[in-house]
C-alpha positions as CSV (number, residue, x, y, z in Angstrom):
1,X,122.2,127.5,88.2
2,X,118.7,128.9,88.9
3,X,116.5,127.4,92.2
4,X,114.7,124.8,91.1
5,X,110.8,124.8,91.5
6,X,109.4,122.8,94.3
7,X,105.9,120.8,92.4
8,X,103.1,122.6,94.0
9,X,100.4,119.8,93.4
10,X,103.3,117.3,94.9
11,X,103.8,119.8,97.9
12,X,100.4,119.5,99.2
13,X,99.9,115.7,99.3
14,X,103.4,114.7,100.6
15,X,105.1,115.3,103.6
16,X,109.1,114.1,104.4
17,X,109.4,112.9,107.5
18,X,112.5,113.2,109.3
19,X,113.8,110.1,108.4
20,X,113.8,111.3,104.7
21,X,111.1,108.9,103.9
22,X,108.0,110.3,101.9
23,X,104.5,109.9,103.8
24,X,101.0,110.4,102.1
25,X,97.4,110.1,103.2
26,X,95.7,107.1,101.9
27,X,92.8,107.0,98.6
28,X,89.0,106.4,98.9
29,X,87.8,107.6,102.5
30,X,86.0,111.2,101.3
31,X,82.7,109.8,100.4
32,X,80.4,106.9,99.7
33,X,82.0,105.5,103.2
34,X,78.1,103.1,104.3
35,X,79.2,100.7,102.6
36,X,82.8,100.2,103.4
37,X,84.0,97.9,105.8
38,X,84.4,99.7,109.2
39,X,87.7,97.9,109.3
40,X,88.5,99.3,106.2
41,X,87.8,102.8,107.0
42,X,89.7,102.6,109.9
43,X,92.7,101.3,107.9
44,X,92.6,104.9,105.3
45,X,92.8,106.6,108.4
46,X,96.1,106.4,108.6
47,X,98.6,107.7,106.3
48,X,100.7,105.7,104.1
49,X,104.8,105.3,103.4
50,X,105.7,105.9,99.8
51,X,107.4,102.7,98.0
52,X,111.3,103.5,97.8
53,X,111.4,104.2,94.2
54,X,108.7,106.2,94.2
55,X,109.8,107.6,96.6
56,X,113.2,108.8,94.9
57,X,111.1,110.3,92.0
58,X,109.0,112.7,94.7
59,X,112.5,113.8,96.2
60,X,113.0,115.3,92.7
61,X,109.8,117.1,92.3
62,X,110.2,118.2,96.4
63,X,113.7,119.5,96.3
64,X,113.4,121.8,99.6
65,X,110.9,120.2,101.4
């Protein structure tokens, strides 16, 4: 059986950690920031846990990371 190809786009926005669970940074915090809540940008600051079952379709698509 041939290695299977690791999703390139997939590779550079998710990260396992070394639990195995699938960690992402967080939507809407590259521009148009004024009028967003300061509580709110600091809240997309930090990086998000992908939902289980998602999470089981990434570990497809990111076989070796």
């Amino acid at each position: 059986m041939p290695k299977m190809k690791t999703h390139r786009g997939a590779a550079k926005r998710f990260k396992k950690t070394a639990t195995g669970k699938i960690k992402y940074k967080k939507a809407f915090k590259s521009h148009i920031l004024e009028k967003k809540s300061a509580k709110r940008k600091r809240r997309l600051r930090k990086s998000g846990i992908l939902n289980p079952s998602d999470a089981k379709r990434m570990k497809k698509v990111l076989p070796y990371d």
